[in-house]
C-alpha positions in Angstrom: -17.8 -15.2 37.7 -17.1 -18.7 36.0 -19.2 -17.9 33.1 -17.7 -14.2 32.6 -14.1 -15.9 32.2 -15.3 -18.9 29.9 -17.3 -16.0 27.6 -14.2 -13.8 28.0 -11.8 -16.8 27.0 -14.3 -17.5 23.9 -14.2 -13.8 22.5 -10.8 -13.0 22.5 -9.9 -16.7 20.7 -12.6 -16.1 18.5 -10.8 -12.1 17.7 -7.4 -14.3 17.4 -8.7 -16.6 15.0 -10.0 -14.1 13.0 -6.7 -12.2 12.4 -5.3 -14.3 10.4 -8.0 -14.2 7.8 -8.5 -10.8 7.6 -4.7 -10.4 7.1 -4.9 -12.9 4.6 -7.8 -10.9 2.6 -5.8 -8.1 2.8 -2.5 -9.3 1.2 -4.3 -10.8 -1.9 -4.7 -7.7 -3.9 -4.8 -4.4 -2.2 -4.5 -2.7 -5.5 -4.4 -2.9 -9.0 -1.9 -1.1 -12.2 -4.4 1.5 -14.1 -2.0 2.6 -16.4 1.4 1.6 -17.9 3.2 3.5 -20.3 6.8 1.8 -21.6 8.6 -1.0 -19.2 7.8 -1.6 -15.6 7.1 -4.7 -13.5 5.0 -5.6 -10.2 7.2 -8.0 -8.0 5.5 -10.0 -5.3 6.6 -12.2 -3.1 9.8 -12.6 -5.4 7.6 -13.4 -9.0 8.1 -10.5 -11.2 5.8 -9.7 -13.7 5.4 -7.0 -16.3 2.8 -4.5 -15.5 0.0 -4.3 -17.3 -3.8 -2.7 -16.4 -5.5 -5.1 -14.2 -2.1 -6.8 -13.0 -2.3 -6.7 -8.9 0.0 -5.2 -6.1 -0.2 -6.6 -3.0 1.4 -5.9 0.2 5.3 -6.4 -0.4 4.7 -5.9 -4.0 7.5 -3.8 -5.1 6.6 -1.8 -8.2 9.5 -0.4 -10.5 9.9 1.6 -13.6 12.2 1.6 -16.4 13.9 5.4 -17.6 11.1 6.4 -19.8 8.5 4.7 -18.4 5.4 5.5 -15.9 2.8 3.6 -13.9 -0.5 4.5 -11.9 -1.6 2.3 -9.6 -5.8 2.4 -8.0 -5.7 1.1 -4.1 -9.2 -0.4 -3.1 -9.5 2.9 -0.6 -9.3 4.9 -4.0 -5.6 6.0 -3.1 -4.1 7.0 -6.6 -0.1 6.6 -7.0 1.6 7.5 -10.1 5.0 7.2 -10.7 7.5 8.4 -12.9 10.6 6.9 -14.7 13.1 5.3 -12.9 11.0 4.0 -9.9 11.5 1.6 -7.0 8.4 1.9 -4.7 7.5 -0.8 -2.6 3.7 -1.1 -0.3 4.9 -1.7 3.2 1.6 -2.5 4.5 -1.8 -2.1 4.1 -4.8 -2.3 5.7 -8.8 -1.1 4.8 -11.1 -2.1 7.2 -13.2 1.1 7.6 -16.1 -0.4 10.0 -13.0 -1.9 11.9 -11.4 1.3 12.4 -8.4 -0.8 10.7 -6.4 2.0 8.2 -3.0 2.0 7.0 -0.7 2.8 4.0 2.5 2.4 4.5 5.2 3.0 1.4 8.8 3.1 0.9 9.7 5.2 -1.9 13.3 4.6 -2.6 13.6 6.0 -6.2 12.3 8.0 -8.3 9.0 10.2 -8.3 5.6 9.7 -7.0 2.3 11.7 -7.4 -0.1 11.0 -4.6 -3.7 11.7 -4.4 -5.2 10.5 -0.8 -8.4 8.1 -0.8 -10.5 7.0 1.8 -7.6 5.8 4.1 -6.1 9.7 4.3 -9.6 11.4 4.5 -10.8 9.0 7.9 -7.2 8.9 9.4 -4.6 10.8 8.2 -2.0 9.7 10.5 -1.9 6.5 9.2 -0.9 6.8 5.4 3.4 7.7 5.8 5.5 7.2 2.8 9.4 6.4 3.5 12.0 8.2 1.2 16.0 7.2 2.2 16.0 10.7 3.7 12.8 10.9 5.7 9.1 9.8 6.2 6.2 11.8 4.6 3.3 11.9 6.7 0.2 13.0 4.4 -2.0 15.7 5.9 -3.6 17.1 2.5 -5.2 15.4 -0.4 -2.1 15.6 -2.9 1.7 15.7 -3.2 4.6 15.4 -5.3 7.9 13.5 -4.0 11.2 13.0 -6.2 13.9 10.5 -4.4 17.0 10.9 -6.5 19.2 7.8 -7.0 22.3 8.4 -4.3 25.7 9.4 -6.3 
């Protein structure tokens, strides 16, 4: 019975220490800028730089658009966001883990406009892509949408 706890004790510290890491590979780059067209800037953990293909959004990253400009961002599940001018998005969390069962997109949307084509994240568990707008939550169930959050007057 000894044994058991001592094994039992060893496997869940050995799932603790692993958390950390895994959370760790998932901040560093969870998607990357595809296209850019006019002004707009990835800001992560409070360094703002101009976008550019290739630049890299992480979790907290907070991507915005200037009034002319769009962006199309490629996450590593395939999940395609493009947004239109005059967008504040920002990635709330993220996880892809697919052998782990571990799957989430969570985004905060509070300006602007967004088109949304699911990737793998969407097609294994639906539930657990949302996208927040200042009036509500989108919960994705299909492969594609269309959101506009106008600025508040």
């Amino acid at each position: 019975m000894r044994l058991l706890q001592n094994i039992s004790h060893a496997l869940c510290a050995a799932a603790l220490a692993a958390l950390p890491v895994a959370a760790a590979a998932q901040s560093a780059g969870v998607g990357f800028v595809k296209t850019v067209t006019g002004d707009a800037w990835v800001t992560t953990t409070g360094q703002r730089v101009k976008a550019a293909p290739g630049t890299e959004v992480a979790i907290g990253s907070q991507i915005k658009t200037a009034p002319g400009a769009s962006l199309g961002i490629t996450f590593k599940d395939n999940t395609v966001m493009s947004f239109g001018p005059d967008t504040e998005m920002t990635v709330d969390a993220y996880l892809y883990a697919p052998a782990q069962g571990q799957l989430q997109l969570s985004t905060s949307l509070a300006k602007g406009s967004l088109n949304y084509v699911s990737g793998v994240i969407a097609k294994l568990k639906p539930d657990a892509v949302t996208v927040k707008t200042p009036s509500g939550i989108i919960g994705v169930r299909g492969t594609q949408f269309l959101a506009k959050v106008e600025a508040p007057q």
